[in-house]
N, C-alpha and C positions, 0 to 999 in steps of 0.2 A: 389513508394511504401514507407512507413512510416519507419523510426526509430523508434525503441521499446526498451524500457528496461524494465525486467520484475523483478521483486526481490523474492528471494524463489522459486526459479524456478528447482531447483534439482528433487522435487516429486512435487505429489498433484496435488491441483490447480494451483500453479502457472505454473509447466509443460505440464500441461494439455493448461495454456491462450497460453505460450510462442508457445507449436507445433502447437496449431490452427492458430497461428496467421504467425509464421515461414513456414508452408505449403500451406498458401494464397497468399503467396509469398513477405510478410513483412521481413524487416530488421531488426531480434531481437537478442537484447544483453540481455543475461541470465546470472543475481547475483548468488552466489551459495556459503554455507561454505566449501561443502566437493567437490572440481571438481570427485571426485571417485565415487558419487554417479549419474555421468549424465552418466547411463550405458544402457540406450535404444539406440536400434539401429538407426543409423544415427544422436545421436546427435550432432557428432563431428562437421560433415557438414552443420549441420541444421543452424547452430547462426551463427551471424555474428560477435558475440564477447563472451567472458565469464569475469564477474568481479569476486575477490574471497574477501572474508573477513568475520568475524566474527560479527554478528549485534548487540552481547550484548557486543560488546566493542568499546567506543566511539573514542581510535584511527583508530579500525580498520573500521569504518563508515566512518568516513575522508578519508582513505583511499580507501573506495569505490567509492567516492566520486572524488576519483584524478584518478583514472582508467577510470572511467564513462566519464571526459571531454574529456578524448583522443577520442572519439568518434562523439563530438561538440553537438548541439541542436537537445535531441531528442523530439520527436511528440510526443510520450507520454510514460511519465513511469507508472507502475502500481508499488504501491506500497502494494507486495501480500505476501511478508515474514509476519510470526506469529505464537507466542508461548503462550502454555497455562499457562506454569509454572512461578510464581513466585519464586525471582524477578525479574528476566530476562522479564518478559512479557511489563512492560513496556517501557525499552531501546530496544525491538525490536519492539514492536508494534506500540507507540509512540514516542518514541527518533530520532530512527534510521530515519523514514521517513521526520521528521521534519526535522533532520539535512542533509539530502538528499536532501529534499527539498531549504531547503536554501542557500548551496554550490554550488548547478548543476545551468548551463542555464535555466531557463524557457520554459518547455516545452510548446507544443501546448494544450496540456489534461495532467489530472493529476487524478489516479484514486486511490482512497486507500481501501484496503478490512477492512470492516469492519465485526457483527455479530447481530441477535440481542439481544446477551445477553449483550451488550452494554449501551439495556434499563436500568440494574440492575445498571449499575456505576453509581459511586462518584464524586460530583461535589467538593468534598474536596483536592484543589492543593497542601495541605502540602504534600500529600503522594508520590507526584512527587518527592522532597527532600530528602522524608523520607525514600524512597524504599520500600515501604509497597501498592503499588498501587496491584489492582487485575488484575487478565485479563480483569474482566468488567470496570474497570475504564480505564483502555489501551484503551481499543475499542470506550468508549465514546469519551475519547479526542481526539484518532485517528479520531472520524468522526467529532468533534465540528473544528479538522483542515482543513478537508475537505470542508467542507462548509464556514467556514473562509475564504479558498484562492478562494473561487468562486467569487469572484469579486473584488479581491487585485488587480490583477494584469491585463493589457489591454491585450488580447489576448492568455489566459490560462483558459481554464475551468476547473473546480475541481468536482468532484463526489467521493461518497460513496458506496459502495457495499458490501448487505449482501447477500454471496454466497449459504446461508442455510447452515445446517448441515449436511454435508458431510463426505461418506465414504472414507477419506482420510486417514495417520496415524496419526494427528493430530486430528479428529474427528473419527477416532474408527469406526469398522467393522460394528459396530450396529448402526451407522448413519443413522436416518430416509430417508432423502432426497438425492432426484437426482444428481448424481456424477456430468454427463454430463451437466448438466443443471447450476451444482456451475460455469463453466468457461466461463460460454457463455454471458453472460449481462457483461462482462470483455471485452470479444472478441469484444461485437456489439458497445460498448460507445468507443472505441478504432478506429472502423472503417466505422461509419458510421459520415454523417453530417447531418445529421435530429432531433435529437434527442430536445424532448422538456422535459424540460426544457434545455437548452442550458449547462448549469452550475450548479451546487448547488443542485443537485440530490442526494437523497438515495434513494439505487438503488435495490431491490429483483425478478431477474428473468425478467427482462425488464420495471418491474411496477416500479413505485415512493412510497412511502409510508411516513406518518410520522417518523423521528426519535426521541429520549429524548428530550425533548424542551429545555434543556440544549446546547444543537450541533445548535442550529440555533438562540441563547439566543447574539446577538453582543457581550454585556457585557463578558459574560463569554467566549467567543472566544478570546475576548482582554487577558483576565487575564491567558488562558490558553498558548496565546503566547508570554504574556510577562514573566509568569512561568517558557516555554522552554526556551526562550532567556537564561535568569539568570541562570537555571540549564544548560545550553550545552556553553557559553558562544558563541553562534552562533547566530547574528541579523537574522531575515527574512530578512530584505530589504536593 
């Protein structure tokens, strides 16, 4: 069975990927700020680890970061934390994963949630700097990273996935689309080996679709990770 880590995993979606995939009889380590809020029954039992930290604060990402190696190389993380509010949305949305990314082992799969209000963002990286990024420009760079590392690295594939808008409490009771349906293209690019495109997928509900031409633009994937570098003082490689 797979090693998993799951980020944002307290509610929602990402509690929703972590029990589907924890009840398949997967190894999943679940991130979380508040451990008080993993109050469904059998969580205690279910993970096979819990990391704790704060994700709009860049020690305490490092420090997820140093919990998560004690674990060694996992098969894939998802990286499913996400906030709407600025200006926190971009140290969680896009910070945090990056610097996650670039500190952990090298997973097998590397999945990042993305949305498609993503299409809306800003390909302007001063805002990275400036702390004035939207949650649409989060989510852009969030998936122009995704698809970046689909082919960085020998033996790691990267995908994007927009879960739809969901009745989460991040997405509000009045959420058009299917709850069940947000966790499940998480679940299947996690545990299946068939999956085409192999790599470098955005993802809605099992289908591929275009994303921003910007998220699949090389150029701008360069600038976006040499952006992070500079602001996180964190290399990728």
């Amino acid at each position: 069975m797979a090693l998993i880590l799951v980020t944002g995993a307290s509610s929602g979606l990402g509690h929703d990927t972590a029990k589907a995939l924890a009840d398949d009889g997967h190894k999943v380590v679940v991130h979380v700020r508040n451990p008080a809020r993993l109050t469904d029954a059998g969580d205690a039992a279910r993970w096979k680890g819990v990391l704790l930290g704060d994700l709009t604060d860049l020690d305490e990402i490092h420090g997820v970061a140093r919990q998560a190696a004690a674990y060694g190389r996992f098969d894939t993380v998802i990286h499913n934390a996400g906030v709407m509010r600025s200006p926190e949305a971009v140290t969680v949305n896009t910070i945090a994963p990056y610097v996650l990314t670039a500190l952990m082992d090298k997973p097998g799969r590397l999945i990042y949630l993305s949305t498609s209000m993503h299409r809306t963002g800003s390909t302007d990286l001063s805002r990275l700097a400036a702390g004035t990024a939207s949650y649409d420009d989060s989510k852009l760079w969030v998936t122009a990273l995704a698809l970046a590392l689909a082919s960085r690295w020998k033996g790691t594939s990267s995908h994007a996935v927009d879960p739809g808008w969901v009745p989460t409490r991040m997405g509000g009771p009045g959420a058009p689309d299917d709850l069940t349906a947000g966790h499940q293209t998480q679940v299947w690019l996690t545990t299946h080996h068939d999956v085409t495109p192999h790599t470098g997928g955005y993802w809605h509900h099992h289908q591929t679709q275009e994303p921003h031409p910007a998220a699949q633009d090389e150029r701008f994937q360069s600038r976006l990770v040499r952006a992070l570098e500079n602001h996180t003082g964190v290399p990728l490689d």
